[in-house]
C-alpha positions as CSV (number, residue, x, y, z in Angstrom):
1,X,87.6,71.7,97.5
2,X,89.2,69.7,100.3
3,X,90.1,66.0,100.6
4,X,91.1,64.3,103.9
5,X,93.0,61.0,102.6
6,X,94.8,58.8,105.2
7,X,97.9,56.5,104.5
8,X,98.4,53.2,105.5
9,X,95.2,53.8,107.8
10,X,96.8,56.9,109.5
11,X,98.9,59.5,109.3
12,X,95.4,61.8,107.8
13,X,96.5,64.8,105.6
14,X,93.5,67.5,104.7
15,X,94.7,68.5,100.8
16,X,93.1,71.9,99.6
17,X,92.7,72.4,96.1
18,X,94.2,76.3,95.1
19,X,94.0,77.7,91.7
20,X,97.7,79.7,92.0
21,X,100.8,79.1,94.0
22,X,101.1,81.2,97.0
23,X,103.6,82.5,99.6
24,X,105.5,80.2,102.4
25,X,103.5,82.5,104.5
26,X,100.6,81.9,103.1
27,X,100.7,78.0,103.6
28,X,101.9,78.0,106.6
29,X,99.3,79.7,107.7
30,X,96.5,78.1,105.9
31,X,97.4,74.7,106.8
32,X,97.5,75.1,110.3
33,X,93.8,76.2,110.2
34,X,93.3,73.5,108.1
35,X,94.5,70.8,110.8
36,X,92.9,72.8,113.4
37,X,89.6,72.6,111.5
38,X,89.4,68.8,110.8
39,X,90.7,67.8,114.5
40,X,87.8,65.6,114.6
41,X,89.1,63.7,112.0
42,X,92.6,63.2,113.6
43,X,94.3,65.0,110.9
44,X,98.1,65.4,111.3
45,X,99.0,67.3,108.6
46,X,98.0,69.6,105.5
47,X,98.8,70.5,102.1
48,X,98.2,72.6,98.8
49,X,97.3,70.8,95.6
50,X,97.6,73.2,92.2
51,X,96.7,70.8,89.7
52,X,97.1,73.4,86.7
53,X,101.3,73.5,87.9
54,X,101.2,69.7,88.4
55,X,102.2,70.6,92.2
56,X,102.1,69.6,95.6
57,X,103.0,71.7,98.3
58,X,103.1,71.2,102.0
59,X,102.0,73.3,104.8
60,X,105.4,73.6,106.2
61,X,107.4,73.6,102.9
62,X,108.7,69.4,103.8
63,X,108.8,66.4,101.9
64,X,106.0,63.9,103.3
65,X,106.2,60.4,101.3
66,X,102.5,59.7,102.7
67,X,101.2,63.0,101.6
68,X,102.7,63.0,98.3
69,X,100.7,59.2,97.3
70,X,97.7,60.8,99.2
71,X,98.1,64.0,96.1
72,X,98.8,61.2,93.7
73,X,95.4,59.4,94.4
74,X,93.3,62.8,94.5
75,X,95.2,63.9,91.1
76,X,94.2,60.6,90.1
77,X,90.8,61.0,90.2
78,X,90.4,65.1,89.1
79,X,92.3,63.3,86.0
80,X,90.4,60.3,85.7
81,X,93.6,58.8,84.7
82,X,95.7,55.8,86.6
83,X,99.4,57.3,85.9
84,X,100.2,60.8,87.3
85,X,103.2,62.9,87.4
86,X,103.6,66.0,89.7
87,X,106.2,68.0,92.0
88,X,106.3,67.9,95.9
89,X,107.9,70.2,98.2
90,X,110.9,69.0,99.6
91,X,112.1,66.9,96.5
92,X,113.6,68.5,93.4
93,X,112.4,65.7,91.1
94,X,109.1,64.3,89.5
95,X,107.0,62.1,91.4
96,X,105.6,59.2,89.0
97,X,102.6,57.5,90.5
98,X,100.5,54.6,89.4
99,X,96.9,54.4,91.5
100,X,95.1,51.5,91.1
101,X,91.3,51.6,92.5
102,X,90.1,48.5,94.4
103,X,86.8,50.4,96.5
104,X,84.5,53.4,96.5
105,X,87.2,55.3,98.0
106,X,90.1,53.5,98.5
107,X,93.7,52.8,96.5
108,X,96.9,51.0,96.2
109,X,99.4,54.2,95.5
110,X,103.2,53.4,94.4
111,X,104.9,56.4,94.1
112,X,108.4,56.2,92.9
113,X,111.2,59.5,93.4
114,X,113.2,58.9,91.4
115,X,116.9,60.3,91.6
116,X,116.3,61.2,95.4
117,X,119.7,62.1,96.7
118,X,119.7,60.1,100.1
119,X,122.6,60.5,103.2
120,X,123.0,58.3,105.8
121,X,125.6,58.2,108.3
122,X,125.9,56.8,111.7
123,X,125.6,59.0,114.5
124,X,126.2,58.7,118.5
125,X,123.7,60.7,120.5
126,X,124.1,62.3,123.7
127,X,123.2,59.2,125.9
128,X,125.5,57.3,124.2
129,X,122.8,55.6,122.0
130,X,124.2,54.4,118.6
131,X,121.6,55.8,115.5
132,X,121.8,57.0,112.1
133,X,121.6,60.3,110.5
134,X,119.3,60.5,107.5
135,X,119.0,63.0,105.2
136,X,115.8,62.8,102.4
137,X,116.4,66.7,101.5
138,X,113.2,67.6,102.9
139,X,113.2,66.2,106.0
140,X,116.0,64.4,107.9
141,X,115.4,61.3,110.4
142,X,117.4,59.9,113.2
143,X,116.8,56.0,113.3
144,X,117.2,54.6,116.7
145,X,116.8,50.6,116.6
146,X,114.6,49.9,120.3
147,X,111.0,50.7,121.8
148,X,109.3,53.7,122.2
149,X,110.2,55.4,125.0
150,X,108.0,57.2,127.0
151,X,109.9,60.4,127.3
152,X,110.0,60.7,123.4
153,X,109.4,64.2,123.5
154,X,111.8,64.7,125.3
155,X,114.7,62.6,123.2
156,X,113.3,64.2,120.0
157,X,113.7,67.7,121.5
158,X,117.2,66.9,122.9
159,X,118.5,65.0,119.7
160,X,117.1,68.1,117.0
161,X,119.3,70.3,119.3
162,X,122.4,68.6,120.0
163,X,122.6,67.3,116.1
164,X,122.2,71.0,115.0
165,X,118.6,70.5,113.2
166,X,117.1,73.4,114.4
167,X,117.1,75.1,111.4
168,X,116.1,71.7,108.9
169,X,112.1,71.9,107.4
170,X,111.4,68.8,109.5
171,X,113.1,66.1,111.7
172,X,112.0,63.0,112.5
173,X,113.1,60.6,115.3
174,X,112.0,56.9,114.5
175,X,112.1,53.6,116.8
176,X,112.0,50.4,115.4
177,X,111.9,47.2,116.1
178,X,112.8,44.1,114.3
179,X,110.2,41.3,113.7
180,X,110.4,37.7,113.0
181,X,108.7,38.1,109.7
182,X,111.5,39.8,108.1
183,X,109.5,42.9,108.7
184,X,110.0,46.2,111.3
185,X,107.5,48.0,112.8
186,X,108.5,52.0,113.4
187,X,107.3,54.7,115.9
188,X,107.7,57.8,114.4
189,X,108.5,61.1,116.2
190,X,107.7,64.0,113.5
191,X,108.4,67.8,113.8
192,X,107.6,70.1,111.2
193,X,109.5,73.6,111.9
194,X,107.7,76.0,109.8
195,X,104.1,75.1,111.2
196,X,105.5,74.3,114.6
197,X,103.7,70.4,114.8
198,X,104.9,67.8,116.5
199,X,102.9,64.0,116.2
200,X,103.8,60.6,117.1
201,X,102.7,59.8,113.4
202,X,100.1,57.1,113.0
203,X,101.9,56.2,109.5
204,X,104.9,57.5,107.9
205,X,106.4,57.5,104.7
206,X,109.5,59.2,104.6
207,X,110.3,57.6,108.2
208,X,109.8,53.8,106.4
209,X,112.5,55.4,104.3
210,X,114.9,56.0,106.5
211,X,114.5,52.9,108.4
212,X,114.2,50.9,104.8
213,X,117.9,53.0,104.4
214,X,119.3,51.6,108.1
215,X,118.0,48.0,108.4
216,X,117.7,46.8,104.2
217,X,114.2,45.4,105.1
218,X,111.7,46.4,102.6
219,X,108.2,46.0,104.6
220,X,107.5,48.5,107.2
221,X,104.5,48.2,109.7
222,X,103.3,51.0,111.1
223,X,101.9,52.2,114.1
224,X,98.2,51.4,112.7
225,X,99.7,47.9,112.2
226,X,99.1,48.1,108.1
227,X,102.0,47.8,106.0
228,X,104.5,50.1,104.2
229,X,106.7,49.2,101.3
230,X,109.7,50.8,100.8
231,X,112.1,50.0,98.0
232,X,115.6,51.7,98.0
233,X,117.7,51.8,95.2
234,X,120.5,53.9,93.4
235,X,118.1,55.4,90.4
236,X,114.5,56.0,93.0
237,X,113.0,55.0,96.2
238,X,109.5,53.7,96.0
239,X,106.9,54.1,98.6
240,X,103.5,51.3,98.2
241,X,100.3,51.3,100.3
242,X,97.2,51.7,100.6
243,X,95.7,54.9,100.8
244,X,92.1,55.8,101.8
245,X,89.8,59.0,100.7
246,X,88.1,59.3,104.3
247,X,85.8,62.6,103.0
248,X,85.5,65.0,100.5
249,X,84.0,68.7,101.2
C-alpha cells in the first residue's frame, strides 16, 4: 500500500508500506521509482514505512522532519490511535507524535525528537557571504539570511563542495527572509546524495530547523506560504503543521 501525504501543503512524500527491512540498496532504488512514478502528483521525495519494527526509513538513508510527521499521520491511522512512537533514519532517537484529525484526510502532526544532538556554527562562504553551518545528524543545512537567488543551483553546488559535504546523506542550502510578523519565510535548496535529487522544496522541516536554530523565531512560512512551527530546546526540537493525505493506492 502507498500513501502520498504532503506537509505544510508541499514538500509531497509517496510512503510504501514493506513487511521487512531491506538493504540501502534496495531503497535507494525503490524510491526513486517511487518519485518517478507519482511525478504527476509533484512528489519530491519517498520513503519505507515497516510498521511491525515501528520504523521509518528514507529513500536515501536522511532525516526529513516533514516525512517523519507525514509517517506519524499514516501510522496513525493503520493504528487507529492518536499517539505514536517510531524510528526515522537519520535520527538515533524515538520520534513521539500526537495526530489530531480535523478532515477526511487531513491532520495537525507535532512531532517531537527528542535528545537531537544539534551543531551550529557560523561559517563564511566563498563569496564572502556570512551563513551558518548546521548539523541535524541526518542532514546538515547552510542558512544564508537574503532572497533566493536565481543561480541557486549553482551556490548549492559550489557551497556542498567548498564546505567538504560531499560525502554527508543530504545538504541543504536555505534563504530566509525576515518578516514583520515576527515570522521568516525560507527557500529551501535540498540534495539528497544517495538518490542523487535535488528540489527547491515546496516545504521543509528539517530546514525550518535550522533556521529556527540561526534566527530564535519559532514560526516558519514556507514556500506554499502555510506555516511551520519549530520549537528548539536543550531536551527535543518539535516540528507542528498540518499535514495532508492527498491519495491512497
Amino acid at each position: 500500500m502507498k500513501y502520498l501525504v504532503s506537509a505544510a501543503g508541499g514538500n509531497t512524500t509517496v510512503i510504501q508500506l514493506i513487511e521487512n527491512s531491506q538493504t540501502r540498496e534496495w531503497y535507494s532504488s525503490n524510491g526513486n521509482e517511487l518519485v518517478n512514478k507519482y511525478d504527476n502528483f509533484e512528489v519530491e521525495q519517498s520513503g519505507f514505512l515497516i510498521p511491525k519494527d515501528l520504523h521509518f526509513e528514507m529513500a536515501g538513508g536522511e532525516f526529513c522532519g516533514n516525512a517523519s510527521r507525514a509517517a506519524a499521520a499514516v501510522f496513525s491511522i493503520l493504528r487507529k490511535e492518536p499517539i505514536v512512537d517510531f524510528t526515522v533514519s537519520g535520527f538515533n532517537g524515538t520520534v513521539h507524535s500526537t495526530v489530531s484529525k480535523y478532515s477526511d484526510n487531513e491532520y495537525n502532526v507535532e512531532s517531537i525528537f527528542n535528545g537531537m544532538n544539534i551543531l551550529s556554527k557560523e561559517v563564511e562562504l566563498f563569496d564572502g557571504t556570512q551563513a551558518f553551518l548546521v548539523d541535524l545528524g541526518g542532514i546538515v543545512h547552510i542558512v544564508i539570511e537574503g532572497e533566493l537567488p536565481s543561480n541557486y543551483k549553482d551556490i548549492h553546488k559550489e557551497v556542498t563542495s567548498e564546505l567538504d559535504l560531499l560525502r554527508k546523506s543530504a545538504v541543504g542550502v536555505v534563504w530566509y527572509t525576515k518578516r514583520e510578523n515576527k515570522q521568516v519565510k525560507i527557500h529551501p535548496i535540498i540534495w539528497v546524495n544517495e538518490v542523487n535529487t535535488f528540489y527547491y522544496e515546496t516545504s521543509c522541516g528539517s530546514g525550518s530547523i535550522a533556521v529556527a536554530v540561526v534566527t530564535g523565531i519559532n514560526e516558519i512560512e514556507q514556500v506554499t506560504g502555510e506555516l511551520i512551527l519549530a520549537k528548539i530546546s536543550k531536551e527535543f526540537v518539535s516540528l507542528k503543521s498540518k499535514i495532508k493525505v492527498l491519495y491512497i493506492e
